[in-house]
N, CA, C and O atoms as a GROMACS GRO file, in nm:
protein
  280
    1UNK      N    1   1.842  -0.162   1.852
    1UNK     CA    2   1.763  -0.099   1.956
    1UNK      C    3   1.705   0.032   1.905
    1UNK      O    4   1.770   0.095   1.821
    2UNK      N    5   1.540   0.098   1.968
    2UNK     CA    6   1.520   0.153   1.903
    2UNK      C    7   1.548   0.300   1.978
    2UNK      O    8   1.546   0.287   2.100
    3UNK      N    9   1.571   0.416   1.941
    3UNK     CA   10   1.577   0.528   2.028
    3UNK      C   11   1.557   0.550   2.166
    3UNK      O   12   1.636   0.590   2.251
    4UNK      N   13   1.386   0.502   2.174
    4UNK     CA   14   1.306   0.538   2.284
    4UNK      C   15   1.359   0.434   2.372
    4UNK      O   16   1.393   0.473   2.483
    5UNK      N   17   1.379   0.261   2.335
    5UNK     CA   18   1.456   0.210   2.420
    5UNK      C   19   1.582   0.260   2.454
    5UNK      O   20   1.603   0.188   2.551
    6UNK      N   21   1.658   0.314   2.446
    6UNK     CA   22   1.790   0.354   2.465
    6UNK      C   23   1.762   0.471   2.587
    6UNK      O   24   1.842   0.487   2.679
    7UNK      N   25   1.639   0.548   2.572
    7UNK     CA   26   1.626   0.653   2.673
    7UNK      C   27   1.572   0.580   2.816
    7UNK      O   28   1.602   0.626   2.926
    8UNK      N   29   1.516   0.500   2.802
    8UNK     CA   30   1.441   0.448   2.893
    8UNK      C   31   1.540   0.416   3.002
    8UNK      O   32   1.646   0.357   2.982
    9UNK      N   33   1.498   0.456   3.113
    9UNK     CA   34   1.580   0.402   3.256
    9UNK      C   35   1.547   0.251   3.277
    9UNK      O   36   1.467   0.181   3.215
   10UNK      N   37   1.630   0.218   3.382
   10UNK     CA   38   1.598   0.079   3.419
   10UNK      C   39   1.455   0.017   3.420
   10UNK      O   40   1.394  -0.063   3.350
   11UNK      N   41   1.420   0.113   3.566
   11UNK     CA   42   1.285   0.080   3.585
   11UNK      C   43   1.205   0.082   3.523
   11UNK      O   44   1.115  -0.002   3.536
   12UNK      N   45   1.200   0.229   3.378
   12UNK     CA   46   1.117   0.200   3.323
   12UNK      C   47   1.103   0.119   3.190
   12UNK      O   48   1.012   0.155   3.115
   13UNK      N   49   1.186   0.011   3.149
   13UNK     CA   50   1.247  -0.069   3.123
   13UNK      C   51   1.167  -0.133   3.177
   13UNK      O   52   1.062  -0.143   3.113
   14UNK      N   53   1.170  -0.200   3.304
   14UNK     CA   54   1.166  -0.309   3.376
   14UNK      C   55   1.004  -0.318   3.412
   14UNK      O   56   0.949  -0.426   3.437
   15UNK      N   57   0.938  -0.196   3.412
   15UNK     CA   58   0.770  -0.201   3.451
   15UNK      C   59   0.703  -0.162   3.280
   15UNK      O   60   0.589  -0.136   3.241
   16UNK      N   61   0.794  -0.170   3.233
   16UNK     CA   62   0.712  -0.157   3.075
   16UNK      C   63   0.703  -0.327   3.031
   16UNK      O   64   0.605  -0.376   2.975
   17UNK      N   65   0.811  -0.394   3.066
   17UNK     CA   66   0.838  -0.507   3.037
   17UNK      C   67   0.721  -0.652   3.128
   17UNK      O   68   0.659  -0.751   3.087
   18UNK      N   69   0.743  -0.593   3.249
   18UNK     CA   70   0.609  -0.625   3.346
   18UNK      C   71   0.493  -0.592   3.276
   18UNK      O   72   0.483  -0.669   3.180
   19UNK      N   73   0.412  -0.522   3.279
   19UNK     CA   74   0.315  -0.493   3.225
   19UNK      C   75   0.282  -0.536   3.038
   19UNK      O   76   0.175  -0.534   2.976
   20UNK      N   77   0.398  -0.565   3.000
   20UNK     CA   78   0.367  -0.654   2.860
   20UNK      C   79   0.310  -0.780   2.872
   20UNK      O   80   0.210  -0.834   2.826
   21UNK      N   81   0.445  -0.825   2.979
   21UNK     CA   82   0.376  -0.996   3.033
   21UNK      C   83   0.258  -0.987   3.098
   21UNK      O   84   0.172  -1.067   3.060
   22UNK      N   85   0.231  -0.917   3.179
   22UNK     CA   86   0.080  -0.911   3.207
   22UNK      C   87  -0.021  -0.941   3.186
   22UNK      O   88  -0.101  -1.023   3.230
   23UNK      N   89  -0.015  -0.787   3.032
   23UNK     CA   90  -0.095  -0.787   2.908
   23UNK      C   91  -0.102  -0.931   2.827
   23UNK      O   92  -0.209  -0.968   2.779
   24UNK      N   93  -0.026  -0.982   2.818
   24UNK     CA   94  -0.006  -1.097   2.749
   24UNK      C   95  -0.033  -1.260   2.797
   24UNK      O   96  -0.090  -1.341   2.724
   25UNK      N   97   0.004  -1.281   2.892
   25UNK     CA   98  -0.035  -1.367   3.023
   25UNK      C   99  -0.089  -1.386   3.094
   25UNK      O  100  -0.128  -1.493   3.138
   26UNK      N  101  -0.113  -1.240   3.137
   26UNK     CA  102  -0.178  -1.260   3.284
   26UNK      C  103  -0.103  -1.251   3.392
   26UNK      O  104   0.019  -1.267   3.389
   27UNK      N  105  -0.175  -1.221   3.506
   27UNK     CA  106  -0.082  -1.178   3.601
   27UNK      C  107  -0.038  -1.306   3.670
   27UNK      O  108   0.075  -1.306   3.718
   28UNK      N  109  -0.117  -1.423   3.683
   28UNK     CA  110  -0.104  -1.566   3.759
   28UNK      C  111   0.043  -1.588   3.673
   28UNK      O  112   0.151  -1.579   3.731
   29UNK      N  113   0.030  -1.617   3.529
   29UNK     CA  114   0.126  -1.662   3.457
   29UNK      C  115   0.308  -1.540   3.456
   29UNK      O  116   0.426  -1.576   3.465
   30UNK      N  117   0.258  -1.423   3.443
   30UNK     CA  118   0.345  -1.360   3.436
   30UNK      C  119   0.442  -1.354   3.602
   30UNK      O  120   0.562  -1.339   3.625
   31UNK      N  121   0.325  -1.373   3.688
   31UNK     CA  122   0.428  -1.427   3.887
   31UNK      C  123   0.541  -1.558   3.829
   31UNK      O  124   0.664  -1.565   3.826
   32UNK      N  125   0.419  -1.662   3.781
   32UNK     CA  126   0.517  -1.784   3.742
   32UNK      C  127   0.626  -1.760   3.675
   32UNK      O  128   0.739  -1.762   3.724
   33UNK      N  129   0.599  -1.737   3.560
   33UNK     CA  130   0.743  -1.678   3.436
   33UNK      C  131   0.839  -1.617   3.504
   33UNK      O  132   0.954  -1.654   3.481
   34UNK      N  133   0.811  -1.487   3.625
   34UNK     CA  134   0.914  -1.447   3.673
   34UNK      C  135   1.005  -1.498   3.813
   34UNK      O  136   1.117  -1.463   3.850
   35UNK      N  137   0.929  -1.575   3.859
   35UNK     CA  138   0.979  -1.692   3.957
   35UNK      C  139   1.065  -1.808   3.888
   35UNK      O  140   1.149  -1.872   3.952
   36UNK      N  141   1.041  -1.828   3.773
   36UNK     CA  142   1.115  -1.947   3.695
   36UNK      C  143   1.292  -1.880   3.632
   36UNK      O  144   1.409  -1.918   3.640
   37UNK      N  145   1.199  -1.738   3.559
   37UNK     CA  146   1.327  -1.693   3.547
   37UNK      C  147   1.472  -1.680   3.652
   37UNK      O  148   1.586  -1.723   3.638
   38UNK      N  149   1.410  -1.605   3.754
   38UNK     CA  150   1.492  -1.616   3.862
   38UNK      C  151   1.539  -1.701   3.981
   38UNK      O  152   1.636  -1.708   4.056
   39UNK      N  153   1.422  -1.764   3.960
   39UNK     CA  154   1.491  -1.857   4.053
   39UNK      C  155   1.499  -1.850   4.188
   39UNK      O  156   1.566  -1.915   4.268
   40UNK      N  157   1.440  -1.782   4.198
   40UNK     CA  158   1.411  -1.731   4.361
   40UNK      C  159   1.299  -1.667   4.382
   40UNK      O  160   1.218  -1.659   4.290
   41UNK      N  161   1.267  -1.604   4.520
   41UNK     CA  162   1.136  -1.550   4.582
   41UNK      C  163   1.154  -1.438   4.479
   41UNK      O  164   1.254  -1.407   4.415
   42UNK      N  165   0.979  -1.365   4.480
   42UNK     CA  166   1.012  -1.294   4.400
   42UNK      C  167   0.958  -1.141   4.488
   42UNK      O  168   0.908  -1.156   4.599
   43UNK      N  169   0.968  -1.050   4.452
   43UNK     CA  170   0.928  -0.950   4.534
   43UNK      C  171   0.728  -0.919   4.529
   43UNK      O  172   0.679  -0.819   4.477
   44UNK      N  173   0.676  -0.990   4.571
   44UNK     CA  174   0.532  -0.980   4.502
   44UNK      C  175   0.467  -0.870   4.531
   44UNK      O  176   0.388  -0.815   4.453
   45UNK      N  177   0.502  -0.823   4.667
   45UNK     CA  178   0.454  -0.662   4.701
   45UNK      C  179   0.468  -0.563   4.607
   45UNK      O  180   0.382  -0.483   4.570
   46UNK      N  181   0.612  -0.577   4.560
   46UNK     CA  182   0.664  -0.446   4.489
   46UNK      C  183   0.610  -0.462   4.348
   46UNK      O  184   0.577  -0.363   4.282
   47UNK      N  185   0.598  -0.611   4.292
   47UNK     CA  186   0.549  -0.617   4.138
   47UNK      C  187   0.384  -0.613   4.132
   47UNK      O  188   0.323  -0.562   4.039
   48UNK      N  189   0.329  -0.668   4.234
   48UNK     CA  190   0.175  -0.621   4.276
   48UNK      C  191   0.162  -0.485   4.273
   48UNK      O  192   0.083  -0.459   4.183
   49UNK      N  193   0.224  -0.326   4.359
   49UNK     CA  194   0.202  -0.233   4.317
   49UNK      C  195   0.209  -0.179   4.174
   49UNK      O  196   0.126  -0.099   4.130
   50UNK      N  197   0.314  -0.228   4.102
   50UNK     CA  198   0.352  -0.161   3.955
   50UNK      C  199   0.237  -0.210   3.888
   50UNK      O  200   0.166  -0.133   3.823
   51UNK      N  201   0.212  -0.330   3.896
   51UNK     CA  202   0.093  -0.406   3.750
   51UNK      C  203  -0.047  -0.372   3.836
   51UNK      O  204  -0.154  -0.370   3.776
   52UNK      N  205  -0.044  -0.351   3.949
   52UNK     CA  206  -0.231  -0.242   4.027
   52UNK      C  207  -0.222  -0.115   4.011
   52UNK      O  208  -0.320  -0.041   3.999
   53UNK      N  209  -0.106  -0.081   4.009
   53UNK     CA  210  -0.109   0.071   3.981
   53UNK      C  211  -0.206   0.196   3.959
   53UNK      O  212  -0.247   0.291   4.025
   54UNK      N  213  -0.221   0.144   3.830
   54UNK     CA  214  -0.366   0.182   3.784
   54UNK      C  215  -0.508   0.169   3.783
   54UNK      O  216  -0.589   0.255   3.746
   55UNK      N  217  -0.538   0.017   3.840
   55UNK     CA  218  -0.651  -0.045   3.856
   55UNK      C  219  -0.724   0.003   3.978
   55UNK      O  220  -0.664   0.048   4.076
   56UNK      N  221  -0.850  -0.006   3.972
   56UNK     CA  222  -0.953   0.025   4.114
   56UNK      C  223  -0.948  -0.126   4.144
   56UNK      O  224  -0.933  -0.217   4.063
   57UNK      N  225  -0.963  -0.136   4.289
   57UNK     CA  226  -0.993  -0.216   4.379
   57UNK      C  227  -1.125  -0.325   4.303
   57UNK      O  228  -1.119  -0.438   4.254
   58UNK      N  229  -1.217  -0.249   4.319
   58UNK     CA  230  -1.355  -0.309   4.259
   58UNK      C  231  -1.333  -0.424   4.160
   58UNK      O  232  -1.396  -0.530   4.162
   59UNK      N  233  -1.176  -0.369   4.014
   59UNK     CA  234  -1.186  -0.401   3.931
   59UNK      C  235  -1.080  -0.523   3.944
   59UNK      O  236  -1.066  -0.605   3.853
   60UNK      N  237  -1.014  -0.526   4.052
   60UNK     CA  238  -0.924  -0.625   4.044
   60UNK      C  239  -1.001  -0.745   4.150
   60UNK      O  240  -0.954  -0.858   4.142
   61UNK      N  241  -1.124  -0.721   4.252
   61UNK     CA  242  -1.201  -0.783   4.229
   61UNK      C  243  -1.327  -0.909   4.181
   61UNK      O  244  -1.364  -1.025   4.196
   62UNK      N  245  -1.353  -0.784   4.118
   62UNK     CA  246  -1.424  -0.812   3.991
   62UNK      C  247  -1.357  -0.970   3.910
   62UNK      O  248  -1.413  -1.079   3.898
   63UNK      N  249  -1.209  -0.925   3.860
   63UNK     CA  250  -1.195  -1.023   3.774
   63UNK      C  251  -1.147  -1.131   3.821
   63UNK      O  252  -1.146  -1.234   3.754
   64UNK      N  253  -1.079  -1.119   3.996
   64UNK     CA  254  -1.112  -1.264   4.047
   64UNK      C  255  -1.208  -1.330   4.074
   64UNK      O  256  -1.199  -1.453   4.086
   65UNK      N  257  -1.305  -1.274   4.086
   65UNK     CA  258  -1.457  -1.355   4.106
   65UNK      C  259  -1.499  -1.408   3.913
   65UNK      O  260  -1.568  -1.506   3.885
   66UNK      N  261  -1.451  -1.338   3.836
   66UNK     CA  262  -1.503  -1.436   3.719
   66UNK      C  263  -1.423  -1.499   3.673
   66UNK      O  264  -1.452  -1.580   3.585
   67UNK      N  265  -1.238  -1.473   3.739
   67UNK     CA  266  -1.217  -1.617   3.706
   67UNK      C  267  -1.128  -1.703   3.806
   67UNK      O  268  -1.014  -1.741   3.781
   68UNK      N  269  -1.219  -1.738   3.961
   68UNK     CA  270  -1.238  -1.840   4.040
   68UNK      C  271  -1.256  -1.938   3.985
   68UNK      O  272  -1.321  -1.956   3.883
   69UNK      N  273  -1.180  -2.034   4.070
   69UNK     CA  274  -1.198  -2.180   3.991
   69UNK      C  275  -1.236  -2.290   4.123
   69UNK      O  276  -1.220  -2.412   4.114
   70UNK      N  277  -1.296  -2.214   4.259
   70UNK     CA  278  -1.294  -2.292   4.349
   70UNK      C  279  -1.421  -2.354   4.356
   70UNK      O  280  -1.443  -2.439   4.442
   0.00000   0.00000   0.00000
């Protein structure tokens, strides 16, 4: 383990780790992955604020309209 992991609190642990899968997946895929892991409902409110956090409205949006599939 490396230093900076060792300092890291849970959470931020836990929303650094969110936001990798994200980055990496996507947010459709990264809901799934974490519903599979657990096995149960998942908190979508609370993991919707952490991974919008940063984003404008416009922009989250935005990238459902280019990638609608209806």
């Amino acid at each position: 383990m490396t230093d900076s992991t060792q300092t890291m609190s849970d959470t931020q642990l836990r929303l650094k780790a969110l936001l990798t899968l994200k980055k990496e997946l996507g947010i459709a895929d990264t809901l799934r992955f974490l519903a599979r892991v657990h096995q149960k409902s998942t908190k979508y409110v609370e993991i919707s604020h952490q991974i919008y956090a940063e984003q404008q409205l416009n922009e989250i949006f935005a990238r459902v309209k280019q990638n609608w599939q209806g």
